[in-house]
C-alpha positions in Angstrom: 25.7 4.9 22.8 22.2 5.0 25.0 20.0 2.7 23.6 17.4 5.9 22.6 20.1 6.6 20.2 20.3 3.2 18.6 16.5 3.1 18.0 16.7 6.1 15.7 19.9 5.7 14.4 18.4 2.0 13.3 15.3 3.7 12.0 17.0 6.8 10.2 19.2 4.2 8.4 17.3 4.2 5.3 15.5 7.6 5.7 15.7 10.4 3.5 14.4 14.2 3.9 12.8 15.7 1.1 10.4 18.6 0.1 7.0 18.8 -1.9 7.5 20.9 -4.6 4.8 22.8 -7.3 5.6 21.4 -10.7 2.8 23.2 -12.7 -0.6 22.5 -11.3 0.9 19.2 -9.2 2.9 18.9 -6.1 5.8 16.7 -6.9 8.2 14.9 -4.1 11.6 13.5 -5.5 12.3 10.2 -5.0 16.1 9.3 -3.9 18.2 7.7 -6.5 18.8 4.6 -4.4 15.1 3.5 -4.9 15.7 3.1 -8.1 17.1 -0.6 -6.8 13.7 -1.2 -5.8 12.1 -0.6 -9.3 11.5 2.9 -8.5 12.7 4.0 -11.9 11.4 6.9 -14.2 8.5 6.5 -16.1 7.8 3.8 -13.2 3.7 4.1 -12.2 2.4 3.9 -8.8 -0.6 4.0 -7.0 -0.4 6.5 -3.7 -2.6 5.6 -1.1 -3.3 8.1 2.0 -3.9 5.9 5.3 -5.7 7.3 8.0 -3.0 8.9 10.1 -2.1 11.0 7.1 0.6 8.8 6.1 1.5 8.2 2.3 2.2 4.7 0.9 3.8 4.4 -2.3 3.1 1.2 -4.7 4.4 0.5 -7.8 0.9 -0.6 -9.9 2.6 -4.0 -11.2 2.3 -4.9 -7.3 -1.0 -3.9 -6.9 -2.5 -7.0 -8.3 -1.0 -9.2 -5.2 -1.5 -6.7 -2.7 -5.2 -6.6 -3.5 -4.7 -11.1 -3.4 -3.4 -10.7 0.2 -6.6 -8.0 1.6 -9.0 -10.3 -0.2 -7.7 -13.4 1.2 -7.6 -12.3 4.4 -11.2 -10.3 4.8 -12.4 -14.1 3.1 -10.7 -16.2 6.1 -11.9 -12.9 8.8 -15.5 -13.4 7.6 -16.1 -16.8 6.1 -19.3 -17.6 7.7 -21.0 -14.4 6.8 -19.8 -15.4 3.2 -20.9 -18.8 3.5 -24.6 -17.5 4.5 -24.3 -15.0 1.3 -23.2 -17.9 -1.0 -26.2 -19.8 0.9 -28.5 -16.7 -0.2 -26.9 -16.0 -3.4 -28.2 -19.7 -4.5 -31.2 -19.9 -3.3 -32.1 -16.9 -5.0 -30.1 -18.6 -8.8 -32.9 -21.7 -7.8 -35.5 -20.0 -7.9 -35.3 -17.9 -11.4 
């Protein structure tokens, strides 16, 4: 097999096709039954994000609480001076009340 091949055949693995349909006033997509492994259940709620490419990403809500953790931690240790001159600012300003 070329190697092409093997890339998509190695990212089409776990790929399914499937339309957007009207369900009253929503568009709905189905969700394949083998998600349902992940905790993709019915009745299951999740938070859809758009990204800026126009991509979709699907969360269930009980994982939303440690996905937020992980961005917060990481904007903290990307900017911790500019927090540390804010904290600076933030008490000087508590001192003088």
């Amino acid at each position: 097999m070329p190697v092409e091949l093997a890339y998509i055949r190695v990212y089409t693995v776990c790929m399914k096709v499937v339309k957007v349909r009207r369900v009253g006033n929503s568009n709905v997509v189905s969700l394949p039954r083998e998600l349902e492994a992940s905790g993709y259940v019915p009745g299951t709620s999740v938070l859809v994000e758009e990204l800026p490419d126009g991509e979709l990403r699907i969360l269930p809500t009980d994982r939303v609480r440690e996905r937020v953790r992980v961005i917060a931690a990481r904007a903290v240790s990307e900017r911790a001076e500019a927090l540390e001159i804010l904290a600076g600012y933030d008490a000087d300003q508590d001192a003088s009340r």
